[in-house]
C-alpha angles and dihedrals in degrees: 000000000000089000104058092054100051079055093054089046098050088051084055100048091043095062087043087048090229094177092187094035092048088051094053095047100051085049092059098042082049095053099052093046083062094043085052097056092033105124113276093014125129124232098259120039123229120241097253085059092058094046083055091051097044091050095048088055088049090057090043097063093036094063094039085046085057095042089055104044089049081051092051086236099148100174097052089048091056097046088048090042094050091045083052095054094049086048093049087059097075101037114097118257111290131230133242133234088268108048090046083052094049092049094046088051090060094040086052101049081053101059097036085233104177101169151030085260082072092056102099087061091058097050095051087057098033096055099042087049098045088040098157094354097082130011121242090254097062098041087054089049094056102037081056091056098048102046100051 
C-alpha cells in the first residue's frame, strides 16, 4: 500500500534532512488519512482513491504555483513547485498530448460520439481509463478539439 511506503520514505528523508522532500510527504500521508476516515470510506483505500488523491495534491499545488508566480511571489512558487515534484514520484507515468489524443480518437469511434453534446460519454470512459495518467484538464481540452 501506498501508505506504507510514504511512511517508510519520510523516515528516510528525515534522517537525510530533506526539508522539501519531507513537506511533500507528509502532504500526501495527510491526505490519505483523511481519505481513510473520510464517511463511507473502508479502512483501507483502494488504489484508484489514492491516484485520486495524489492527483488532486498535484492540482492543488499547480494552481497555488501559478497564484504565486503572477504574484511575483518567488518563495511560495518554489516551495509549491518542489512539493509537486515529491508528489509526482509516486504517480504513475504520465502520458503526452499524443498518446491522450490517440486514446480519445478510439474511445470516440467507439461511441459514435459526433459532437460536443457527446461529450459527456468520452469523458466517463476516458477518466476511469487515464486514472493517474492525465488530468481531467487535458483530457477536456482534447476531447473539445476533437470533437469541433
Amino acid at each position: 500500500m501506498l501508505i506504507e511506503t510514504i511512511d517508510q520514505d519520510i523516515k528516510k528523508a528525515m534522517l537525510a534532512k530533506e526539508e522539501a522532500r519531507l513537506r511533500g510527504l507528509r502532504a500526501i500521508k495527510s491526505a490519505l488519512l483523511l481519505a481513510r476516515t473520510e464517511k463511507g470510506a473502508s479502512e483501507n483505500i483502494s488504489e484508484e482513491t489514492e491516484l485520486k488523491v495524489l492527483q488532486k495534491l498535484i492540482k492543488q499545488r499547480k494552481e497555488s504555483a501559478e497564484i504565486y508566480q503572477s504574484q511575483n511571489r518567488d518563495d511560495l512558487y518554489r516551495i509549491e513547485k518542489e512539493e509537486m515534484q515529491v508528489i509526482e514520484v509516486y504517480l504513475p507515468q504520465q502520458m503526452g498530448r499524443e498518446e491522450i489524443a490517440a486514446y480519445l480518437q478510439e474511445v470516440i469511434k467507439k461511441t459514435g460520439a459526433t459532437s460536443v453534446k457527446d461529450m459527456g460519454k468520452i469523458m466517463g470512459t476516458a477518466n476511469k481509463e487515464l486514472a493517474g495518467k492525465a488530468d481531467g484538464k487535458t483530457i477536456s481540452e482534447i476531447v473539445k478539439q476533437l470533437l469541433q
